[in-house]
Backbone bond lengths (Angstrom), bond angles and torsions (degrees), N, CA, C in turn:
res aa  C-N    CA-C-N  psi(-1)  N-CA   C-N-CA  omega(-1)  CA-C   N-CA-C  phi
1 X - - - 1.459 - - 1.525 108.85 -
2 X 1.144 108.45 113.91 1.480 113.40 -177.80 1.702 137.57 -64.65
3 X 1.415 80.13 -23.18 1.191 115.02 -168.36 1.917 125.19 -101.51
4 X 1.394 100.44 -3.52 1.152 130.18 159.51 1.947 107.26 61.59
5 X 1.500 93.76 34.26 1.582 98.55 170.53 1.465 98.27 111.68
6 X 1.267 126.24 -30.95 1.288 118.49 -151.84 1.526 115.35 -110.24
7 X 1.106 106.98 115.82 1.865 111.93 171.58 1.504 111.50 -26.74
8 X 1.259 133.41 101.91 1.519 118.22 126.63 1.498 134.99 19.31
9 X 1.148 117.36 69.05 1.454 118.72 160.15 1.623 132.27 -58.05
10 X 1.715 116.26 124.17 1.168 122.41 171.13 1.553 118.66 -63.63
11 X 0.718 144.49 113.71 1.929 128.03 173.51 1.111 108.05 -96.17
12 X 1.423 171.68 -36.14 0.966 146.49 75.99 1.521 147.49 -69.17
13 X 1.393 111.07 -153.80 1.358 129.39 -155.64 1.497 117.02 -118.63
14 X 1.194 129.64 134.53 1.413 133.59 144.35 1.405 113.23 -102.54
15 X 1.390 116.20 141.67 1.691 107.26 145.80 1.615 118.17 -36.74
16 X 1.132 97.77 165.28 1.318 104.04 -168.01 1.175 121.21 -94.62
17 X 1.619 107.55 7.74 1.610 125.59 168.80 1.141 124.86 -95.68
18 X 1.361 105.92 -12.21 1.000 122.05 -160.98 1.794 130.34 -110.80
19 X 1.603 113.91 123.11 1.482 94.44 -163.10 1.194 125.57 -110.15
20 X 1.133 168.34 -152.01 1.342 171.17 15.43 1.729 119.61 -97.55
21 X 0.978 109.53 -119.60 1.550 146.41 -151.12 1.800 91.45 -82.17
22 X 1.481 140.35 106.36 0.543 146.29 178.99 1.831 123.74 -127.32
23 X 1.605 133.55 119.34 1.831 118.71 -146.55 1.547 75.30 -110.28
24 X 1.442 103.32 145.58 1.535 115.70 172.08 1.999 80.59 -142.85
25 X 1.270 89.55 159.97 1.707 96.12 -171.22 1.451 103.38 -134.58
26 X 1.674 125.98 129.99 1.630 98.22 174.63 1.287 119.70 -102.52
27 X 1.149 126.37 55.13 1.520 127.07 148.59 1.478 107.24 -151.50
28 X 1.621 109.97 161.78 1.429 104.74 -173.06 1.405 116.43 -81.35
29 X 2.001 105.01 -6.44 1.722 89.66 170.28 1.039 123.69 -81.97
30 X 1.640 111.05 -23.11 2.034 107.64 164.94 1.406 110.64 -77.26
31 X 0.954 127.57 -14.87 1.569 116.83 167.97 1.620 123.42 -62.54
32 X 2.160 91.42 -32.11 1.394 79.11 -164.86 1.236 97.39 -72.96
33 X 1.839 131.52 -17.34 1.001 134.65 -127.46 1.856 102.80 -89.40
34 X 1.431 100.24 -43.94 1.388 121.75 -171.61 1.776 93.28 -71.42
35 X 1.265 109.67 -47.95 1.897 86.11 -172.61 1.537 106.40 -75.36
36 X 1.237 113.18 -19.83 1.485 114.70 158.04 2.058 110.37 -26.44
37 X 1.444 97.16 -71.21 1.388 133.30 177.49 1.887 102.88 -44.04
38 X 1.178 116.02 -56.30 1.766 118.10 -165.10 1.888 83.34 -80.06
39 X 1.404 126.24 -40.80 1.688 93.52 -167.48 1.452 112.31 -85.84
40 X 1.608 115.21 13.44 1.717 120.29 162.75 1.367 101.57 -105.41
41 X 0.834 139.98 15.13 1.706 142.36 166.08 1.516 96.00 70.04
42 X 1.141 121.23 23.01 1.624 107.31 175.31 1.435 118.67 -72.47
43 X 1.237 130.94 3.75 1.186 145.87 -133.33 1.637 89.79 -128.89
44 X 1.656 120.58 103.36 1.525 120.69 167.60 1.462 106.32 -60.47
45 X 1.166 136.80 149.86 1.670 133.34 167.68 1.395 96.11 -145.89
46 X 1.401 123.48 122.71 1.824 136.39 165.07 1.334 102.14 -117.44
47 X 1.660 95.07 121.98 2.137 104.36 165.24 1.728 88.89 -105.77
48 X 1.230 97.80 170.23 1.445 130.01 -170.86 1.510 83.91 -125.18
49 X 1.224 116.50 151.37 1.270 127.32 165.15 1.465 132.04 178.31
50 X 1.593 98.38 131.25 1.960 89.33 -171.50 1.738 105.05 -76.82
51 X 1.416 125.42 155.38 1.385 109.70 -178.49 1.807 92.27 -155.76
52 X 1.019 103.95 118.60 1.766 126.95 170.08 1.552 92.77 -35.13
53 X 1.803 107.66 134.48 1.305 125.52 -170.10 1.493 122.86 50.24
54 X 1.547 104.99 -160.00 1.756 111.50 -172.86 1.696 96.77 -114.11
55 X 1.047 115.31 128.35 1.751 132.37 168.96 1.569 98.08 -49.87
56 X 1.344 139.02 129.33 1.109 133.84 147.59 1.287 132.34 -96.04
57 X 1.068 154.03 115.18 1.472 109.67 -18.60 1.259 138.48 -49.68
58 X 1.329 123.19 169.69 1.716 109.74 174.58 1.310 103.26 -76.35
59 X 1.133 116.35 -10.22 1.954 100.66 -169.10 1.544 102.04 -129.21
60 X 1.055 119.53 115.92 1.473 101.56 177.29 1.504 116.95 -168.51
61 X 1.400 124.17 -178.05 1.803 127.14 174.95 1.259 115.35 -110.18
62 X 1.532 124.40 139.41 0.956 115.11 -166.29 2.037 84.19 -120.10
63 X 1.401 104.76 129.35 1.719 87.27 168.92 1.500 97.91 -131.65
64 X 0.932 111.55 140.21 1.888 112.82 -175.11 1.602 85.78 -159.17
65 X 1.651 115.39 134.08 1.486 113.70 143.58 1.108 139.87 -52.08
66 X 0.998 123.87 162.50 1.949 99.35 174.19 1.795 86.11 -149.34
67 X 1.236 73.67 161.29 2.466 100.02 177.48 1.203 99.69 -157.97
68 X 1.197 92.33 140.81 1.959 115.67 -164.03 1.469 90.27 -99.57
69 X 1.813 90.62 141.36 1.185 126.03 -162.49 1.540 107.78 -135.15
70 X 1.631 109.05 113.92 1.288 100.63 -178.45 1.699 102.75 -82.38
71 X 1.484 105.13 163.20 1.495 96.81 177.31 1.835 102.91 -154.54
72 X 1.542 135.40 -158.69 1.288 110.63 163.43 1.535 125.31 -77.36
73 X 0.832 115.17 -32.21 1.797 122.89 153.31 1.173 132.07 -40.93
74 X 1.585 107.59 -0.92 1.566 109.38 -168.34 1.335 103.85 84.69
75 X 1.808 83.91 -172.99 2.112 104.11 -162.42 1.819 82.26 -66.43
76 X 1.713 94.21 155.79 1.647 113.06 161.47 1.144 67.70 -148.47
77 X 2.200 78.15 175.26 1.392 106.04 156.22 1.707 114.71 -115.08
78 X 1.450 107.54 162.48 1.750 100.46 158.66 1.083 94.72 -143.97
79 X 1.555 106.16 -177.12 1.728 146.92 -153.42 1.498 93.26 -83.24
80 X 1.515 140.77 105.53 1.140 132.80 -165.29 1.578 100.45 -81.68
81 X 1.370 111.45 155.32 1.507 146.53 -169.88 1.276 122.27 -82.61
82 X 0.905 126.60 114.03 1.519 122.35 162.61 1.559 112.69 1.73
83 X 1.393 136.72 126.72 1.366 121.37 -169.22 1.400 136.81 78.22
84 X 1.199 105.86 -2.94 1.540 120.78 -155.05 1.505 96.87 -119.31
85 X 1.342 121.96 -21.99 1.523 125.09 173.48 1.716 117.71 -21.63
86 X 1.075 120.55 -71.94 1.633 139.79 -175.52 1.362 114.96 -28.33
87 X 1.859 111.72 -39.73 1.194 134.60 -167.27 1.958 105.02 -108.44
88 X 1.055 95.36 -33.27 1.629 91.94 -171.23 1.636 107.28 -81.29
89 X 1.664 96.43 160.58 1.792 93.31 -168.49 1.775 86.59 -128.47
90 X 1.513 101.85 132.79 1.416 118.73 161.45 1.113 108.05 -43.84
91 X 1.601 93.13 145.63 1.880 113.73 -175.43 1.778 94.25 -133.56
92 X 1.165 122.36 148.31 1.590 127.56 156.93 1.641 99.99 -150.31
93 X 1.722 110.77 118.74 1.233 100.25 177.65 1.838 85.81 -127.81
94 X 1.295 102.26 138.48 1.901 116.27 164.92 1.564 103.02 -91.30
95 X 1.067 83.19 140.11 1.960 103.93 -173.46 1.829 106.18 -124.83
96 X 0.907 112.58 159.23 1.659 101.08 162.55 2.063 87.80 168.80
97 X 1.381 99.62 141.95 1.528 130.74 -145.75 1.034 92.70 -88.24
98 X 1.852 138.90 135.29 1.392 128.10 -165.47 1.564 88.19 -102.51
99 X 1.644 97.64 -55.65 1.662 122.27 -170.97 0.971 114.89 -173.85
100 X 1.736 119.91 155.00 1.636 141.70 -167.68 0.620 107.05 -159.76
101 X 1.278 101.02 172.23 1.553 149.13 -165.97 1.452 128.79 -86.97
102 X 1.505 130.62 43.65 1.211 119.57 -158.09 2.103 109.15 81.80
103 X 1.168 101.24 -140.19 2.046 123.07 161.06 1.259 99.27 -114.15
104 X 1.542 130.71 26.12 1.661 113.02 174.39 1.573 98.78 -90.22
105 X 1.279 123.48 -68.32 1.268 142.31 -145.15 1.974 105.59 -138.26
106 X 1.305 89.20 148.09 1.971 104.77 171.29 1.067 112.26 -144.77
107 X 1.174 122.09 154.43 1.380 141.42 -155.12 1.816 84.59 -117.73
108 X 1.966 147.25 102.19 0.799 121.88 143.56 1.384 134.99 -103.45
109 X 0.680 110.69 -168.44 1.848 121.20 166.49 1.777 103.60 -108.47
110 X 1.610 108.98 154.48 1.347 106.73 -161.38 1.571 92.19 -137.83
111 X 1.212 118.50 122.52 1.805 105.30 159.55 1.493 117.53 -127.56
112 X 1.461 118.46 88.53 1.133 107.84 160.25 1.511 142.30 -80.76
113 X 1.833 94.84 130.41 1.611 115.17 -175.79 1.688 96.23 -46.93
114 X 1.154 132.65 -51.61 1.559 126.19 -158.17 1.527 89.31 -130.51
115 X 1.403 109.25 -178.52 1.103 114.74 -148.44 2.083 105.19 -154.97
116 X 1.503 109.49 52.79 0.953 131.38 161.39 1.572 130.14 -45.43
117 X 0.927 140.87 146.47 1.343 135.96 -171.56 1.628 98.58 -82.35
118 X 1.304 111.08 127.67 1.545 115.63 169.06 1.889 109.14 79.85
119 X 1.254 109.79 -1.70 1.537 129.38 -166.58 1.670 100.72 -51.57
120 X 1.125 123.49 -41.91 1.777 110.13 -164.55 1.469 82.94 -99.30
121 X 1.364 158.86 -42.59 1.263 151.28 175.45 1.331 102.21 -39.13
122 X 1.272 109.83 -88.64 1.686 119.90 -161.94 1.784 107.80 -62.28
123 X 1.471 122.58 -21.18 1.425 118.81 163.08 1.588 112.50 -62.98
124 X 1.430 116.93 -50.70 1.337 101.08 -179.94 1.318 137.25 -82.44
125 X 1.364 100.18 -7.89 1.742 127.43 160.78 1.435 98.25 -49.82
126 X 1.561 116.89 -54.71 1.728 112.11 -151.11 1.787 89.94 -89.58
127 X 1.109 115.98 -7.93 2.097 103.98 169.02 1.549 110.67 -76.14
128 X 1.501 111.29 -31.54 1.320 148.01 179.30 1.854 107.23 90.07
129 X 1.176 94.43 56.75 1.434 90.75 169.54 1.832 104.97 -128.64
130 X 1.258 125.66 33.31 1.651 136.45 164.19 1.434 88.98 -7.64
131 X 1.574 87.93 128.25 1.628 111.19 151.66 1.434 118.98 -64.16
132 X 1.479 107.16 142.68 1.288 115.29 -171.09 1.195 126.22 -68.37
133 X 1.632 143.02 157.32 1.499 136.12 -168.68 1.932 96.22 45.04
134 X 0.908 154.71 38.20 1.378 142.90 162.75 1.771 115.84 -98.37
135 X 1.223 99.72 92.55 1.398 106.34 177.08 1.416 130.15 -51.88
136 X 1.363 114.70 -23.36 2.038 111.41 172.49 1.298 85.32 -101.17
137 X 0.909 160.16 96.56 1.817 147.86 142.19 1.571 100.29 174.67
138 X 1.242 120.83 30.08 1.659 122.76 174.12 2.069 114.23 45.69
139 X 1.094 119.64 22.92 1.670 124.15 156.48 1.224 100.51 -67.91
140 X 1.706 154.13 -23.29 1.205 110.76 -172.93 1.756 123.84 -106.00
141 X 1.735 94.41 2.37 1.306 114.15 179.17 2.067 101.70 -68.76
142 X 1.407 101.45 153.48 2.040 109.53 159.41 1.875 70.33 38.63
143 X 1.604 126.67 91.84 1.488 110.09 140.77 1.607 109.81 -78.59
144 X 1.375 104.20 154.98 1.596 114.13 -177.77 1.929 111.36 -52.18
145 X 1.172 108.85 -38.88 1.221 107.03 -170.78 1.767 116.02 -133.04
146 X 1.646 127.56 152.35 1.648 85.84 173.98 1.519 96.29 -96.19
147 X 1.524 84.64 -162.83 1.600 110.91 -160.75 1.589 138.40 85.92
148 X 1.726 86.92 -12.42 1.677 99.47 -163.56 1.313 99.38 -74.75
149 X 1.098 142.36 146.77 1.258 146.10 145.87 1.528 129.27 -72.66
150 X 1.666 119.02 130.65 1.212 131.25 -114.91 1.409 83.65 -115.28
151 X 1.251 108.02 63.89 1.805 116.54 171.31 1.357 106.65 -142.00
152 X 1.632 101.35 151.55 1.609 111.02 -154.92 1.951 106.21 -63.31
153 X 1.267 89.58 138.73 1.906 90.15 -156.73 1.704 72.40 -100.12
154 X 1.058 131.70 107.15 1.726 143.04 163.65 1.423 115.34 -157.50
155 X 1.106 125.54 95.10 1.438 137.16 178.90 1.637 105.41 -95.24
156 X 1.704 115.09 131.86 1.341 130.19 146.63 1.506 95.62 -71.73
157 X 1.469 105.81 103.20 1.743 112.82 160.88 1.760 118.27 -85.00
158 X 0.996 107.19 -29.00 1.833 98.50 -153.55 1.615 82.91 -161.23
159 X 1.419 100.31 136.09 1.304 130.87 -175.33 1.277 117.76 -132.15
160 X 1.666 134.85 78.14 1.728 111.78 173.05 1.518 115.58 -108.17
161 X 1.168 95.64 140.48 1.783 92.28 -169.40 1.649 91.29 -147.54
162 X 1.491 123.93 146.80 1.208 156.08 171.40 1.217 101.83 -56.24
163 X 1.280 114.57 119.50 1.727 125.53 176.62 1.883 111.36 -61.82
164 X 0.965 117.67 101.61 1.432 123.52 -161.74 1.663 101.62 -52.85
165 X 1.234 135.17 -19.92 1.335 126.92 163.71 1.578 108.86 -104.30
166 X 1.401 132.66 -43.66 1.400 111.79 -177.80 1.539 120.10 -110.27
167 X 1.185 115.06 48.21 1.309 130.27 -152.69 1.125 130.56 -5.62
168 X 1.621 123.87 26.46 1.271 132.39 164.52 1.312 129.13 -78.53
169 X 1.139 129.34 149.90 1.022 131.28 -138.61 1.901 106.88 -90.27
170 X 1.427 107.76 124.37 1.517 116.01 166.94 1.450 124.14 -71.21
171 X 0.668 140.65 83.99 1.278 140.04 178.18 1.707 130.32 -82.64
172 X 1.319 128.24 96.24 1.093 112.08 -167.69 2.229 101.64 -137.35
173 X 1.398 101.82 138.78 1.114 120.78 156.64 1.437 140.27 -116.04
174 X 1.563 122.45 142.17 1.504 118.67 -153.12 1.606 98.28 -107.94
175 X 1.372 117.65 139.84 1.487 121.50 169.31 1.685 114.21 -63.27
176 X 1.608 112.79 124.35 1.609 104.52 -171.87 1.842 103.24 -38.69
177 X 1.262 110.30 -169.63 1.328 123.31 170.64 1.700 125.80 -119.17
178 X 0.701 99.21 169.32 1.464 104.78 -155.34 2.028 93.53 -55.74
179 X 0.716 93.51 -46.21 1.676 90.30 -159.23 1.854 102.75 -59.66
180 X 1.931 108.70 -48.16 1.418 111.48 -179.70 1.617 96.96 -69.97
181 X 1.064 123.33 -19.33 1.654 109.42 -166.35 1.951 91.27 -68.86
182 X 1.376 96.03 -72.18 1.512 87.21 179.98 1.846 132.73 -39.66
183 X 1.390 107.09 -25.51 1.805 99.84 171.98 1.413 93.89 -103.38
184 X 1.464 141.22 21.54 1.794 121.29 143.38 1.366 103.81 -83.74
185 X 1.426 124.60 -27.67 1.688 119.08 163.66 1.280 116.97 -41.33
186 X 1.776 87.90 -67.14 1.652 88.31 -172.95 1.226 118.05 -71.03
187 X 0.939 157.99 -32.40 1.323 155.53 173.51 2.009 111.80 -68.59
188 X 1.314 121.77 -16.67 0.938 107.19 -165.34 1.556 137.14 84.19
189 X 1.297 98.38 18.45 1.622 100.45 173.07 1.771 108.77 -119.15
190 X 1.469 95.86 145.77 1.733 107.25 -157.32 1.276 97.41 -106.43
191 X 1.602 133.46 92.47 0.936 148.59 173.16 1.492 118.06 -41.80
192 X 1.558 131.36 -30.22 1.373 145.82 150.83 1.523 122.63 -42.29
193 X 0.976 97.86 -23.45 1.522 110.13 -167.92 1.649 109.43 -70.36
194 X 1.242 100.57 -25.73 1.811 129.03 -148.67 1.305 111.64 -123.83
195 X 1.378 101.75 17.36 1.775 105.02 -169.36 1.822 112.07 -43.51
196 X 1.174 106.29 -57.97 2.011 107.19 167.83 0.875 110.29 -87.10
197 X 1.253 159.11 16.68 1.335 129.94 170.30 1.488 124.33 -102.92
């Protein structure tokens, strides 16, 4: 038993569309230790992500609150309202443009400061550049190109987080997935190029 009796801890979360880089911890004192770590932001987190059109600027912050909104699609989030403060939870996600496609499509990198449910979706929805194939945030409507396959293009790429006992640094990155690997083909973007970022 590898694990020395003890269940597998999740430390966080992805959507459930969503793939890469995922921290499970095996005991509950590094578990507690590491989410300790993600609610002080010590925790690096990089998405990869295809997103309809060009970001204006290419480099930039997006900070908008957001409050979850049930709807027929299930839970989302949106851009909270005048009044809505009390209930809504700060969002800050950094964006900045690796490479594209013309004004159809971009290939970015994503770093969100906090770590909201649906947070880099519904942020780049409200710049209006929706992730691609993303069914609550309008990515799978007019896709930029055909052929693409109409699944949420959001990768956990790169993960560094502080070793909860020797505080050195973990570092881990996830190989795209089969579906984004095939539209960086088609589109022409060289995923090698970008190994950290």
């Amino acid at each position: 038993d590898r694990f020395g009796g003890e269940r597998p801890r999740l430390v966080h979360r992805l959507d459930r569309d969503t793939t890469g880089v995922l921290l499970v911890a095996k005991t509950r004192e590094a578990a507690s230790r590491l989410g300790r770590t993600f609610q002080t932001r010590s925790a690096a987190k990089t998405y990869w992500a295809l997103v309809k059109g060009v970001p204006k600027p290419p480099q930039g912050k997006v900070e908008a609150a957001l409050v979850k909104a049930s709807g027929p699609d299930g839970d989302k989030v949106r851009k909270a309202l005048p009044g809505e403060q009390e209930r809504a939870m700060h969002a800050t996600t950094h964006y900045t443009v690796i490479d594209r496609v013309a004004h159809k499509a971009s290939w970015v990198s994503l770093k969100p400061v906090t770590g909201r449910q649906h947070q880099l979706r519904a942020h780049m929805h409200l710049i209006g550049n929706p992730i691609v194939g993303d069914n609550k945030y309008e990515g799978d409507v007019n896709m930029p190109a055909e052929n693409l396959e109409k699944k949420l293009h959001l990768h956990a790429r790169r993960l560094v987080i502080p070793h909860p006992k020797t505080g050195r640094p973990i570092d881990v990155t996830a190989p795209l997935p089969a579906h984004m690997a095939a539209t960086w083909d088609l589109l022409g973007f060289d995923a090698t190029k970008f190994e950290q970022d």
